[in-house]
N, C-alpha and C positions, 0 to 999 in steps of 0.2 A: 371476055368478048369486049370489043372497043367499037363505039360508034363512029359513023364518018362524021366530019363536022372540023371547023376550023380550030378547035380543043379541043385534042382525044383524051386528053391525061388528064384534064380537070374535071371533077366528081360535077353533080347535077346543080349542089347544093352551093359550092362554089364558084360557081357561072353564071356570070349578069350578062345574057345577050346584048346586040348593039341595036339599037335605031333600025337597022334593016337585019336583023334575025330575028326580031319578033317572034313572028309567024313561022319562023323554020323551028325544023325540029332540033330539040338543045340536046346535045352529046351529053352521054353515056360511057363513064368510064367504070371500071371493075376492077381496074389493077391493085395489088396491094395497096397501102396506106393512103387510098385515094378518099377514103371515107373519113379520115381523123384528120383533126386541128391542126394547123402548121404550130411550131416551136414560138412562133413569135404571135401569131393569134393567141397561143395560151398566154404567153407571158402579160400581154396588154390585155386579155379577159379577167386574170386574177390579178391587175394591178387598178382598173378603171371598171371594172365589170364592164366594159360597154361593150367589147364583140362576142357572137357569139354565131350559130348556123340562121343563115337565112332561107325561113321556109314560113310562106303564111300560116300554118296548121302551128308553127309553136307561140309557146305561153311562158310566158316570162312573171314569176312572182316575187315581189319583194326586190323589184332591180328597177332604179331610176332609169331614166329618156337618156343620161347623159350625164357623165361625170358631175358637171358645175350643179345638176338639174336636183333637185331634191323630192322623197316619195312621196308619193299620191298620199291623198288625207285618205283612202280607205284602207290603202293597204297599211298604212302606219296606226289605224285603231285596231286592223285586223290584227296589226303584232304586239299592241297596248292589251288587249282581250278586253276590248270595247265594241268589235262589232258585234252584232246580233248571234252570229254562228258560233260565237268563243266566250259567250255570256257564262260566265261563273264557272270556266275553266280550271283557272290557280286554284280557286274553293275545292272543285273537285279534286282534283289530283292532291292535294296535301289531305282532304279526306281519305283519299285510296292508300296513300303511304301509310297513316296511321296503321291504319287497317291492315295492311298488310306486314307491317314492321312488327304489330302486334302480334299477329298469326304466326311470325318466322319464331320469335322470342318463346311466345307461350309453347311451340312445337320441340323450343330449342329445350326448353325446360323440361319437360314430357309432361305439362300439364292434361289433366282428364278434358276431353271434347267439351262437358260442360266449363269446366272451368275457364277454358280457350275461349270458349265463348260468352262468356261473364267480361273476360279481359277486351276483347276485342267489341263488345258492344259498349262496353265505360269509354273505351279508348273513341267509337265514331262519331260520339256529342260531346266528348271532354272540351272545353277549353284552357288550351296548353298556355295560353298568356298569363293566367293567376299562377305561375309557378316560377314567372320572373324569369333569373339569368340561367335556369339549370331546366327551361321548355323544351331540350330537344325532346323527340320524337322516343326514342329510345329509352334515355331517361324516365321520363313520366310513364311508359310501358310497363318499366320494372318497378314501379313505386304500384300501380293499376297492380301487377301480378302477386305482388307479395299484399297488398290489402286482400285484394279475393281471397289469394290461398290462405291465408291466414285465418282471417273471418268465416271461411267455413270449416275449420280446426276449429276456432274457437266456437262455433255455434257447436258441433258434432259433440264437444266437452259442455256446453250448457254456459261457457263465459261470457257470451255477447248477453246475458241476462243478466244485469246491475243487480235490480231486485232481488232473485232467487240468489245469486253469491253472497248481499249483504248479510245473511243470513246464517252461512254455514258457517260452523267452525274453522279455527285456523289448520289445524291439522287436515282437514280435509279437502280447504281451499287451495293448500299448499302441496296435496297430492294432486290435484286437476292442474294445477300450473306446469310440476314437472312431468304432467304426461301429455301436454301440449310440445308441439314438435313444430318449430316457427318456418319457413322456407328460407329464411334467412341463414340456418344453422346448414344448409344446402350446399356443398363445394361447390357445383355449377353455378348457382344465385348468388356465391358470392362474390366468384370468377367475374361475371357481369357485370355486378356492382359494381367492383374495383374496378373494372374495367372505363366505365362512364363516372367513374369520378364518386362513387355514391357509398358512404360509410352507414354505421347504424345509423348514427345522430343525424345524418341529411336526409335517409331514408323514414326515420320517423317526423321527421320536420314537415316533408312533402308528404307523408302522409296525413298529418292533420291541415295542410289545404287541398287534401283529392278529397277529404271528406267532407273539410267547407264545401267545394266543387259538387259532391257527389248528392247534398241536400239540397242546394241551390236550384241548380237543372233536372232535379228529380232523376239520378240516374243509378240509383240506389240497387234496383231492380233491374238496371239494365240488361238483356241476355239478347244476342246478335241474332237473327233470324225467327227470335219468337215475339211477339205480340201482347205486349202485358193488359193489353185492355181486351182480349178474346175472351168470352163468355166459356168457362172452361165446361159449362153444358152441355155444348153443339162436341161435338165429336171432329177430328184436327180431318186434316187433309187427307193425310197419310191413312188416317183409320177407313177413309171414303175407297180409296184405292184397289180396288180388285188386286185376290191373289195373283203373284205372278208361279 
């Protein structure tokens, strides 16, 4: 359907009346391609960003007055993550990566639900800057999963206690060693490793500063979603829960 008017073929949005159509009613066109951009609108849209549809109801972000013109001071802190609304964005979201980079690795590995989440609660307070040129994300993941898993091998064998070892015999010290089984000795974990660049020698290196790290911020005991200061008296959440 085409409106009467002294331009049938120009779209609504496209049509600046004169001086004396004001007041008349602005044509109405329906035809195909009457609604899209002309070839040379685009072209000087994505060379100048400056044209675009003229309608008071649109919103234009992050786009100068004018070529020469440069952005508003708000919307330029809006895209620094200095305004108000975008306050400790970057923080967040390189939080969530951890966390999630953690979670793919430790699922990749089939570690135990606990164990995943031993890894992934080390991994949400770590600070990845004490680990220098080999901080990625990944990296420090796989250093985090081989301490846990290891360290509960070793507690299940009695070695995480100095004390009680210094004591036993050689003979029998030397049976609890070869019956400790490292994740390291893992194809998958080693797959990984090599993968990020990570041998025994760098992976025990990094793990004597996740443990500096792991005294430091107290994150010894860290476990993702539990509460190490809950009075283990009071009875969890879950125990409150009605059967289903």
């Amino acid at each position: 359907m085409t409106g009467s008017g002294t331009h049938p073929q120009t779209a609504t949005w496209q049509y600046r009346p004169s001086d004396g159509e004001r007041d008349a009613e602005r044509p109405l066109s329906q035809r195909p391609g009457d609604g899209s951009v002309a070839r040379a609108d685009l072209q000087r849209d994505a060379t100048v960003r400056r044209w675009g549809p003229v309608t008071p109801a649109a919103t234009q972000i992050g786009r100068a007055e004018s070529p020469e013109a440069d952005l508003k001071e708000s919307v330029r802190r809006l895209h620094e993550e200095r305004h108000s609304a975008t306050a400790g964005h970057g923080e967040r979201m390189a939080r969530l990566d951890k966390l999630r980079i953690a979670h793919a690795l430790a699922n990749d590995l089939s570690l135990t639900p606990w164990q995943r989440d031993r890894v992934v609660g080390v991994m949400a307070d770590l600070d990845l800057t004490a680990f220098g040129s080999q901080r990625a994300i990944p990296t420090v993941a796989l250093v985090v999963i081989r301490h846990v898993v290891d360290r509960e091998r070793e507690r299940y064998l009695g070695l995480h206690d100095t004390e009680w070892i210094r004591d036993l015999p050689p003979e029998r010290l030397e049976a609890l060693y070869d019956q400790f089984d490292s994740i390291t000795d893992d194809p998958e974990f080693s797959a990984l490793a090599a993968e990020h660049g990570l041998d025994i020698t760098s992976l025990n290196r990094l793990r004597r500063v996740l443990t500096d790290q792991l005294e430091a911020r107290e994150l010894e005991d860290a476990v993702y979603g539990r509460n190490p200061h809950r009075d283990p008296n009071l009875p969890s959440v879950e125990a409150r829960r009605p059967d289903e």
